[in-house]
C-alpha positions as CSV (number, residue, x, y, z in Angstrom):
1,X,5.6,-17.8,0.9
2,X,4.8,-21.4,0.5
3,X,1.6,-22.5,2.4
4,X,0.5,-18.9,3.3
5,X,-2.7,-18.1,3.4
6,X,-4.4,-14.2,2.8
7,X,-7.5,-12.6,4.0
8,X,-9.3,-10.7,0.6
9,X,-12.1,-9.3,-0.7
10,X,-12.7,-10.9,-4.2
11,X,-12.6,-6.8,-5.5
12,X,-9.3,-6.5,-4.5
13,X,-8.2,-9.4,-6.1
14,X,-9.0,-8.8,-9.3
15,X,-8.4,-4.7,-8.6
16,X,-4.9,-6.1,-8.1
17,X,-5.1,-8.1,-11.6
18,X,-6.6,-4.7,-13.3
19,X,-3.3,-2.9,-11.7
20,X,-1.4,-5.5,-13.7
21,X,-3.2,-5.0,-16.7
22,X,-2.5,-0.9,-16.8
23,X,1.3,-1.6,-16.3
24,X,1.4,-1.4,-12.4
25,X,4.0,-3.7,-11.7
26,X,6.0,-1.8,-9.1
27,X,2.8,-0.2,-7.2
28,X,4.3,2.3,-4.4
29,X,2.2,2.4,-0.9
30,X,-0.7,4.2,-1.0
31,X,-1.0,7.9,1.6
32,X,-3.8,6.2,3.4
33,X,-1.1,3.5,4.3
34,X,-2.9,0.4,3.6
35,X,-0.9,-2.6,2.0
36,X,-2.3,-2.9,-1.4
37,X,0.7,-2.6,-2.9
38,X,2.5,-5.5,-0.8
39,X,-0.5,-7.8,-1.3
40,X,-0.4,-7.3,-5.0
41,X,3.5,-8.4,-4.8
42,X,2.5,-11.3,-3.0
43,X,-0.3,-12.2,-5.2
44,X,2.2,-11.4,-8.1
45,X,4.8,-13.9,-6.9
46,X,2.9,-16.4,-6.0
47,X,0.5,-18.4,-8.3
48,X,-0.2,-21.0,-5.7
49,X,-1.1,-18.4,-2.3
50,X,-4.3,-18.9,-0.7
51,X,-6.2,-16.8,-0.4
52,X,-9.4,-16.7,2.1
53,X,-12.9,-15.3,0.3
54,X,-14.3,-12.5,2.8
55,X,-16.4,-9.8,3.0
56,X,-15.4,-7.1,5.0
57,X,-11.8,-5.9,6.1
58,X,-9.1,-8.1,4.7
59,X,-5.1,-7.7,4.5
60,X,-5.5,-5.5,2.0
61,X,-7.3,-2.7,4.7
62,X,-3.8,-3.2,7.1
63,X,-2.1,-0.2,8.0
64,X,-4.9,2.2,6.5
65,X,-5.7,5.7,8.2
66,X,-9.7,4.6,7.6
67,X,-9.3,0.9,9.4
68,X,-11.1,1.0,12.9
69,X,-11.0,-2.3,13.9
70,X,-13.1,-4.3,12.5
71,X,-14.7,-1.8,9.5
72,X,-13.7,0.8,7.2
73,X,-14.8,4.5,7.5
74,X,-13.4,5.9,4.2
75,X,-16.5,7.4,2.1
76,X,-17.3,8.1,-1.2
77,X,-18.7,10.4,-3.2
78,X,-18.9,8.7,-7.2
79,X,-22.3,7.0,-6.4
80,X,-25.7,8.8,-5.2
81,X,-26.7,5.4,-3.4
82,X,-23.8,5.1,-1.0
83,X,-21.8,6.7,1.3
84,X,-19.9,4.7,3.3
85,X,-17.2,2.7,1.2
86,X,-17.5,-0.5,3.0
87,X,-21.1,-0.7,2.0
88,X,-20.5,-0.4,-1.6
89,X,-17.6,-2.7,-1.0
90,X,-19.8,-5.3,0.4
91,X,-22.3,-4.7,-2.4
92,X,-19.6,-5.6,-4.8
93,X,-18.1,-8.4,-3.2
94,X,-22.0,-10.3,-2.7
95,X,-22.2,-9.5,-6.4
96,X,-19.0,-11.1,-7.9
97,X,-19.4,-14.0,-5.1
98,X,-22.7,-14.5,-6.5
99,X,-21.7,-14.4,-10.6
100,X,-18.1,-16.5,-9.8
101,X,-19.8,-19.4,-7.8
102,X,-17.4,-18.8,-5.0
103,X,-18.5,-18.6,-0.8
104,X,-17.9,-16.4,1.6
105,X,-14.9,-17.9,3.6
106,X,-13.9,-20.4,0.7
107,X,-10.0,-20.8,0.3
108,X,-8.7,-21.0,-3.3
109,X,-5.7,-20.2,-4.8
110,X,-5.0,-17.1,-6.9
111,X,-5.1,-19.4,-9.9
112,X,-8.0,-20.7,-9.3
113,X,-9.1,-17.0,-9.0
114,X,-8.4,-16.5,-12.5
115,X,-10.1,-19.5,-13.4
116,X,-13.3,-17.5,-12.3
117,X,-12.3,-14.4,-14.3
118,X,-14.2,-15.2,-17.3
119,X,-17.2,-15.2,-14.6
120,X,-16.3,-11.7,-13.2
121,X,-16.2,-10.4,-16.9
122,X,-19.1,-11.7,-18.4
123,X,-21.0,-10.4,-15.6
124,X,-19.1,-7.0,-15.0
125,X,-21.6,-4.7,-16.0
126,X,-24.2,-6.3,-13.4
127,X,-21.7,-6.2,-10.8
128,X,-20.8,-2.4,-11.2
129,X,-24.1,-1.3,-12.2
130,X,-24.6,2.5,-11.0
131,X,-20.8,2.8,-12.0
132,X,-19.8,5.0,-15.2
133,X,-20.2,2.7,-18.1
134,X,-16.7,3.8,-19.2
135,X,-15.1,3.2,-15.9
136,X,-16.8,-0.7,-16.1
137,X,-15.6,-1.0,-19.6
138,X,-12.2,0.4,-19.1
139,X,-12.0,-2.1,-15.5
140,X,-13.6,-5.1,-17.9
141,X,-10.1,-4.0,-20.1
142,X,-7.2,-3.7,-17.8
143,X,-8.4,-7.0,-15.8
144,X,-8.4,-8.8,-19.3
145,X,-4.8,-7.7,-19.8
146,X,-4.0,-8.3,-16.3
147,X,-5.3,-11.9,-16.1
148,X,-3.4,-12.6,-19.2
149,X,0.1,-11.0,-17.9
150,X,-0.6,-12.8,-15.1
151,X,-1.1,-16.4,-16.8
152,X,1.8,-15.3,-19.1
153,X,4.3,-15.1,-16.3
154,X,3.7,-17.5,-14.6
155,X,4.0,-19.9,-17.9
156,X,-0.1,-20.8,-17.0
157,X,-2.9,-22.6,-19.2
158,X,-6.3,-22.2,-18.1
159,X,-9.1,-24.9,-19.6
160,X,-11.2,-22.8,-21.9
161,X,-14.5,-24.0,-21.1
């Protein structure tokens, strides 16, 4: 996997570190078929991957039953102010770009992801706003305990700045 390089939302990055943090270490594919489950493996195994910052459809969206071509029709029906998935999506991802310091198209690598955790958490409740305040605590939670599995397994040390 050396020198391999992903497309990825920032969300689905650190949904993938939340998965880790509620004890989803062996995720099984999803029924809309998309390949969240073989990213998070990948991202898993490899503390050094690169992974490309965008906004819109990444490898995360391949093989899903809502992928048409370049966009995702999924909806959804949590939020009063959005409809279409990928629009909340986008919201997110301008939000967490914004709070982290990071630009759309940048390349880092998943640890220097988790370097801008502490970013993403202090700033979760501005990122999710118009989400159930449980639901953004209870995220804020499981990424904590993800990011630290993570860092654990892979024997890492991030500066504490």
């Amino acid at each position: 996997m050396k020198n391999k390089r992903i497309n990825l939302r920032i969300h689905h990055f650190f949904d993938i570190i939340r998965a880790f943090g509620k004890g989803e270490n062996n995720l099984s594919p999803h029924p809309y078929g998309h390949s969240f489950h073989k990213i998070a493996m990948i991202i898993r195994n490899n503390p050094d991957l690169k992974i490309k910052n965008v906004i819109g459809c990444d490898s995360v969206c391949e093989g899903c039953v809502h992928y048409k071509k370049d966009y995702c029709d999924d909806s959804i029906d949590y939020r009063k102010d959005f409809v279409l998935k990928e629009k909340f999506n986008d919201q997110i991802d301008k939000r967490i770009i914004e709070k982290c310091s990071i630009k759309k198209g940048e390349i880092l690598t998943t640890i220097q992801l988790c370097e801008k955790a502490k970013l993403y958490l202090d700033n979760i409740e501005f990122i999710y706003s118009g989400n159930d305040l449980w639901h953004t605590e209870q995220r804020k939670e499981d990424v904590s305990k993800g990011l630290k599995l993570y860092l654990e397994l892979h024997k890492i040390k991030l500066d504490s700045k």
